[in-house]
C-alpha positions as CSV (number, residue, x, y, z in Angstrom):
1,X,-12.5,29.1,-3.3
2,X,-15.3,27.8,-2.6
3,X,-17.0,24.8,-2.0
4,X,-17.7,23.6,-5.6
5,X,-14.3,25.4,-6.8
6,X,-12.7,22.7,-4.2
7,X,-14.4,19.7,-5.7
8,X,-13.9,20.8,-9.2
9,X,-10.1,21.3,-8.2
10,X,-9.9,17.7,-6.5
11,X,-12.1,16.1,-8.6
12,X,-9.4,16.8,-11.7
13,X,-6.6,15.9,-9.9
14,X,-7.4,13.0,-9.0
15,X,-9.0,11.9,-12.8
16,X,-5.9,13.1,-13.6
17,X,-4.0,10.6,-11.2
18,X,-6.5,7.5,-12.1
19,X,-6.2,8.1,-15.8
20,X,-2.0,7.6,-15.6
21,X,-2.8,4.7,-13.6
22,X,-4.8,3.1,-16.9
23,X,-2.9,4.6,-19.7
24,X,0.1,3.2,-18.5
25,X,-1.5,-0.3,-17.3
26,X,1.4,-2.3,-18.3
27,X,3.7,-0.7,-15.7
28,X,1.5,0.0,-13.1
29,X,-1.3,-2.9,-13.2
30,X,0.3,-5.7,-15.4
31,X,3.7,-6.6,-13.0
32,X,2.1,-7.4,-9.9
33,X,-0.6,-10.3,-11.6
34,X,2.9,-11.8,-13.4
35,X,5.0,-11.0,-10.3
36,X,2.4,-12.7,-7.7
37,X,1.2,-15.3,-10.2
38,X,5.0,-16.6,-9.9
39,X,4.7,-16.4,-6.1
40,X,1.6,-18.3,-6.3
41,X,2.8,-20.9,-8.5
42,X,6.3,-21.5,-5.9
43,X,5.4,-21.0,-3.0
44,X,1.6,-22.4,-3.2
45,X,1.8,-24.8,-5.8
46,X,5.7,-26.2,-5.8
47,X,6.3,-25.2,-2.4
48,X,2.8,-25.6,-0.7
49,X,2.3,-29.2,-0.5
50,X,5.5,-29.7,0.9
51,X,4.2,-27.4,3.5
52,X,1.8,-28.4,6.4
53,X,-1.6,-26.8,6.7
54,X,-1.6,-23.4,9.2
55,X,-4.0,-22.8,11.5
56,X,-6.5,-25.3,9.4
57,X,-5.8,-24.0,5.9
58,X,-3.5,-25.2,3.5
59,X,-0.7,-22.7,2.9
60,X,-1.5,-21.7,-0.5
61,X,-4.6,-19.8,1.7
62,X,-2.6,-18.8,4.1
63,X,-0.2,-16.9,2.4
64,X,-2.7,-15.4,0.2
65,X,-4.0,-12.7,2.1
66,X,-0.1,-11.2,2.6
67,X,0.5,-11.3,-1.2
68,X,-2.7,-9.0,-2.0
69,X,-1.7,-7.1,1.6
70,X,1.7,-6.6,0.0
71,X,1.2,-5.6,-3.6
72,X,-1.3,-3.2,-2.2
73,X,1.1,-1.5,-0.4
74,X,4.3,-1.3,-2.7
75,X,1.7,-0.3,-5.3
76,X,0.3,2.6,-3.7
77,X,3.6,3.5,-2.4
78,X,5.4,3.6,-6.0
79,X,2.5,5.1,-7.6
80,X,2.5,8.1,-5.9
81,X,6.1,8.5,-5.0
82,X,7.3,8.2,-9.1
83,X,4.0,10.6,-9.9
84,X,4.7,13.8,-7.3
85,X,8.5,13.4,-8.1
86,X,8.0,13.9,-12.0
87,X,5.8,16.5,-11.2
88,X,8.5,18.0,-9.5
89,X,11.1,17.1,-11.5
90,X,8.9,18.3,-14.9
91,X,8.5,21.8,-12.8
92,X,4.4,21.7,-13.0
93,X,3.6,21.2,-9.7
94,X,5.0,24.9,-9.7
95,X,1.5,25.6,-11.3
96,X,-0.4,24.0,-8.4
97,X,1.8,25.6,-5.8
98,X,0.7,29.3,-7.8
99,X,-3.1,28.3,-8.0
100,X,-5.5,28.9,-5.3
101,X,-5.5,25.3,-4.5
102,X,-5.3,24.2,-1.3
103,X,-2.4,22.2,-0.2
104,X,-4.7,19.5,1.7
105,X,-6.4,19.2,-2.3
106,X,-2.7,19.0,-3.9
107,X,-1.9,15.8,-1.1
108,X,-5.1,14.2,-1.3
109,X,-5.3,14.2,-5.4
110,X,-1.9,12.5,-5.5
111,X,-3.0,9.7,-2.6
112,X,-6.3,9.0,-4.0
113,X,-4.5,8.0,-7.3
114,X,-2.5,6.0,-5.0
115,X,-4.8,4.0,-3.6
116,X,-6.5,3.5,-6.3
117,X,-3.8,2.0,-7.8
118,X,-3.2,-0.2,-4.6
119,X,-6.6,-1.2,-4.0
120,X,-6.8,-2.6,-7.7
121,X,-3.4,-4.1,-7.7
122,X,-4.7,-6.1,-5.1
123,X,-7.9,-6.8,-6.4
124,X,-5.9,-8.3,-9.6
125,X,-3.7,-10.7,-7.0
126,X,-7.0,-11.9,-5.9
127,X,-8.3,-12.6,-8.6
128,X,-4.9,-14.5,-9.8
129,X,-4.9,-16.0,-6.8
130,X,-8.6,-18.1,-7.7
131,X,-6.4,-20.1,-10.6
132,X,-4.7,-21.7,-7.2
133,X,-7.2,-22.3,-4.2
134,X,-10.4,-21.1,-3.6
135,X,-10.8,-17.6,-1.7
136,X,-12.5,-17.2,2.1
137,X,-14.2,-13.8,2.5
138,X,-14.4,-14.5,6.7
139,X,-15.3,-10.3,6.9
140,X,-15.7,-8.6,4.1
141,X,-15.5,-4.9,6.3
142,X,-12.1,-5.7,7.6
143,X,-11.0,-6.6,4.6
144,X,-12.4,-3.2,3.2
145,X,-10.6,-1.5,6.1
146,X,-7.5,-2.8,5.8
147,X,-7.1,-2.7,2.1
148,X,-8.3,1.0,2.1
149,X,-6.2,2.1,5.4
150,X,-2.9,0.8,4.3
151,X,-3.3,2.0,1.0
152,X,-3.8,5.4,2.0
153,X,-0.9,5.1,4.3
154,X,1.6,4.0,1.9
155,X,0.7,6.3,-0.4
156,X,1.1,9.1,2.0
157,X,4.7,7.4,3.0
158,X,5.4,7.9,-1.1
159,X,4.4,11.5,-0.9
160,X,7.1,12.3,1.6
161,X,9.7,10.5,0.0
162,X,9.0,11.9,-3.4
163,X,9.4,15.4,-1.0
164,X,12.6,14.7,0.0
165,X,13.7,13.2,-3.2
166,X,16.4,15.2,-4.7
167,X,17.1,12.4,-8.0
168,X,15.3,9.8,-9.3
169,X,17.4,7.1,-7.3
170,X,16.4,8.3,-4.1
171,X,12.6,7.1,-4.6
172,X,13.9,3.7,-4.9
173,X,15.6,3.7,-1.7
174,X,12.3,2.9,0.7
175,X,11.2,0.6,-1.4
176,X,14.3,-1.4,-1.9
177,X,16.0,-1.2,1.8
178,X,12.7,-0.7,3.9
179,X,9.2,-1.7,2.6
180,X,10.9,-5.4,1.0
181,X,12.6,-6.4,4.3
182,X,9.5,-4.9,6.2
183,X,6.8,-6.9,4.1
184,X,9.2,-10.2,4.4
185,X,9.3,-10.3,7.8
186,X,5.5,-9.2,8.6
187,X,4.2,-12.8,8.8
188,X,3.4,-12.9,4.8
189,X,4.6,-16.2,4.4
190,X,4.0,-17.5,8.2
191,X,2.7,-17.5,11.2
192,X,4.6,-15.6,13.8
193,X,3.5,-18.0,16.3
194,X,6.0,-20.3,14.5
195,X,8.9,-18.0,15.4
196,X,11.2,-18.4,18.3
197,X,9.2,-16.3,21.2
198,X,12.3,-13.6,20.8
199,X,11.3,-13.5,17.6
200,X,8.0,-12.9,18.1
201,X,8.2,-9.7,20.0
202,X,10.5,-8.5,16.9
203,X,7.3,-8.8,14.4
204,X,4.8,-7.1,16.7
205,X,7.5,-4.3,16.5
206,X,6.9,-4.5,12.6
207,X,4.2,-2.3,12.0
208,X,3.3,-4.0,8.5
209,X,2.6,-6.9,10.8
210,X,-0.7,-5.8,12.2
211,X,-1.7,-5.0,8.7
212,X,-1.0,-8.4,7.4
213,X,-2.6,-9.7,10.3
214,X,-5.8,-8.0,10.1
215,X,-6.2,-8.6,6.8
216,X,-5.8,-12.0,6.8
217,X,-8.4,-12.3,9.5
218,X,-10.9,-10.4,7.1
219,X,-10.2,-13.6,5.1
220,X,-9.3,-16.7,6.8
221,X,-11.0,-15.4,11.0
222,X,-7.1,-15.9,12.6
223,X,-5.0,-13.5,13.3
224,X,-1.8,-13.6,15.5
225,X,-2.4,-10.1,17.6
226,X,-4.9,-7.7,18.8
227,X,-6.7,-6.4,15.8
228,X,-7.8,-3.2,17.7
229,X,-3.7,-2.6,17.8
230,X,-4.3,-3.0,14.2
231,X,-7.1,-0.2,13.7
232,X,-5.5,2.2,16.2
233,X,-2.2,1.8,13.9
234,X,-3.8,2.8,10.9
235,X,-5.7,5.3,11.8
236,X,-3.0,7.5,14.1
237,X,-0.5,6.8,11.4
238,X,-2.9,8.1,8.4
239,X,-3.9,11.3,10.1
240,X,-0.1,11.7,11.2
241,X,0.9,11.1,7.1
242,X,-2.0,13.5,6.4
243,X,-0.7,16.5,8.7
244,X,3.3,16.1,8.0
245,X,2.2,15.7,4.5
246,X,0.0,19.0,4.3
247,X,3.1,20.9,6.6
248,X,5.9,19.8,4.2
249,X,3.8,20.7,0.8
250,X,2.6,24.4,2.9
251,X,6.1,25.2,4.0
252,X,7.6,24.1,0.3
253,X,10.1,21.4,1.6
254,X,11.6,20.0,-1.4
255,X,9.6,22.3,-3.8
256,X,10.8,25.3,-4.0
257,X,14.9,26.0,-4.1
């Protein structure tokens, strides 16, 4: 194929992708502005004033960042997991796997429609977020970064569990006993510098942590660990998600019986 073919052949997928993501806006944009809109109200409005201000901001800011951080990611993650495993499931993606394709065109169609998914999820949370407390853009490039990154991550992370799916069921496992826990305990709601020290060096072993982190820098100008640990994270994980992705589709794990 050649180089137009290739764009013509990613180009589709990917409408394709974006377009399920706004025909079916009630299940894929709608629950996380009603979801986090409850968050907001509880933890920032009932909760909040109860709470002392961190590091200078009241905690209604403070916890704001980690609530678009972490609808970004179980966005992207769902969105892409549920949408390669009906193709599989449906038996089309048998048509992609025949066509002259690429594989790196099959993986990268399904993430783009991830993130963006993700990256307007969390746009919305924002933007739900302004009925509560004003918004502080401290970097406006990190915020791009890390909104971007992890959204690409997790939606790479949804591709391989939708590869290894065998039922519907088992694309709810990650979500359920390994992104929740994982987004809890990455310093959403807090500052780790709050935590026992032992508990401390737990989070920095949380790698949603440094995504968290840097993101609420891009916002607030804190952060609780080296932002370069940050960067280097997303970017080694991304291109390791791209390659086991692209080895997996090429050697037809989970797609062909």
């Amino acid at each position: 194929m050649n180089a137009y073919r290739l764009y013509i052949s990613w180009l589709t997928l990917t409408r394709k992708e974006v377009m399920r993501v706004l025909r079916i806006w009630t299940q894929t944009l709608l629950p996380p502005a009603i979801t986090m809109g409850i968050y907001f109200v509880v933890f920032g409005s009932f909760l909040g004033g109860q709470i002392k201000e961190i590091e200078g901001y009241p905690y209604i800011q403070f916890i704001l960042p980690g609530l678009v951080m972490m609808t970004c990611i179980t966005s992207s993650f769902s969105n892409v997991a549920s949408s390669f495993f009906s193709a599989k499931f449906m038996r089309h993606i048998e048509e992609m796997l025949v066509s002259p394709m690429p594989d790196w065109i099959m993986v990268t169609g399904f993430v783009a429609g991830g993130i963006v998914r993700g990256v307007i999820c969390g746009i919305i949370v924002a933007l739900v977020g302004l009925f509560f407390t004003q918004i502080p853009v401290f970097n406006v490039f990190v915020i791009a970064f890390y909104l971007l990154a992890s959204a690409s991550l997790f939606s790479l992370a949804g591709l391989l569990n939708a590869l290894i799916a065998r039922k519907f069921d088992d694309i709810s496992i990650v979500p359920t006993f390994i992104l929740t826990p994982l987004t809890y305990f990455a310093g959403t709601f807090y500052s780790i510098k709050m935590l026992p020290e032992t508990w401390q060096k737990v989070s920095l072993a949380n790698p949603i942590f440094y995504m968290v982190d840097g993101f609420r820098y891009g916002f607030l100008g804190i952060h609780d660990a080296s932002l370069m640990v940050g960067v280097v994270l997303l970017v080694v994980l991304n291109l390791a998600g791209l390659m086991l992705s692209m080895h997996l589709v090429k050697k037809g794990v989970g797609l062909r019986s």
